[in-house]
C-alpha positions as CSV (number, residue, x, y, z in Angstrom):
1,X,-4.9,13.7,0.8
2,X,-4.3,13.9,4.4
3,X,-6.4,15.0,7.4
4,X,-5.0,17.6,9.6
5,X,-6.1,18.6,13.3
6,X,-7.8,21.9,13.4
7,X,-9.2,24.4,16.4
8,X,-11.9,27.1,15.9
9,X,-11.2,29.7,18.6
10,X,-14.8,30.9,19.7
11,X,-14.4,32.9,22.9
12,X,-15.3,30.9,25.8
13,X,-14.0,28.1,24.1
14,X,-13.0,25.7,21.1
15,X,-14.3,23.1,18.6
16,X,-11.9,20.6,17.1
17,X,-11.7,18.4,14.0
18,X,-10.1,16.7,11.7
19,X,-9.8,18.6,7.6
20,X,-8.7,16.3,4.8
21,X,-6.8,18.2,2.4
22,X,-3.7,18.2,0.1
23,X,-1.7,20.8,2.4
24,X,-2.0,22.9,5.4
25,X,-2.3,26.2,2.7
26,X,-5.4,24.7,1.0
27,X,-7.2,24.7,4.6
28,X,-5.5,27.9,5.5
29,X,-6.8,29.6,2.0
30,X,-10.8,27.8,2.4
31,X,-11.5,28.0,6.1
32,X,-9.2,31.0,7.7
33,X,-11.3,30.6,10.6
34,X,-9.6,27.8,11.8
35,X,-6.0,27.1,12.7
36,X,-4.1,23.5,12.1
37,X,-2.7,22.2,15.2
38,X,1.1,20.4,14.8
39,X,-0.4,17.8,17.1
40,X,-3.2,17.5,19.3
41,X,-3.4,18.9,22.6
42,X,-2.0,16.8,26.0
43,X,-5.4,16.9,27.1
44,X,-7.0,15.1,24.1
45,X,-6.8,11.3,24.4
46,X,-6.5,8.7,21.7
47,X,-10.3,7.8,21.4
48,X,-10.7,11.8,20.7
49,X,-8.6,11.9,18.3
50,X,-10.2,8.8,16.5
51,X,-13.8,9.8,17.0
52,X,-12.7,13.3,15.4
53,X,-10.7,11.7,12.5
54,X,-13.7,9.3,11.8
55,X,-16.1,12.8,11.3
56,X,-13.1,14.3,8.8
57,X,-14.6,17.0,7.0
58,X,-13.2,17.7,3.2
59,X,-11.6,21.1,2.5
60,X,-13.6,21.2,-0.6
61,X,-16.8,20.6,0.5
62,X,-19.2,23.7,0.4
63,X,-20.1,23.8,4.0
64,X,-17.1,22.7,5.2
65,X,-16.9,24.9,7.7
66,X,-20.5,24.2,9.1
67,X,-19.6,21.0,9.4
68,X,-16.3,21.0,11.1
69,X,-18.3,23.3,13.7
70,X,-21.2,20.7,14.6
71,X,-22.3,20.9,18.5
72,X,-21.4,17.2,18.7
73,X,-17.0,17.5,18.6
74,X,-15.0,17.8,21.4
């Protein structure tokens, strides 16, 4: 499986992650509330992207949303 970069849009603002998951459409189907990224944004430096690949959250795990939305990502 791969992990794919995902945003959840939240008003003022957004929380990124990482989702592992055989394809885009399996995250798509499971968490609609989010939206995969082709790459991550300018501003986002290499140790975000590392800190948020190490907290990967599954696609299949029940909560996965809960977890992907945790106060502690970028």
């Amino acid at each position: 499986m791969q992990s794919h970069l995902v945003s959840f849009e939240y008003g003022t603002g957004s929380v990124w992650g990482y989702v592992i998951a055989p394809s885009v459409g399996e995250i798509e189907s499971r968490l609609p509330e989010v939206e995969v990224a082709p790459a991550p944004p300018e501003w986002m430096t290499s140790d975000d992207v590392a800190t948020l690949q190490s907290q990967a959250v599954d696609v299949h795990e029940a909560d996965a949303f809960d977890l992907l939305i945790r106060t502690d990502r970028i």
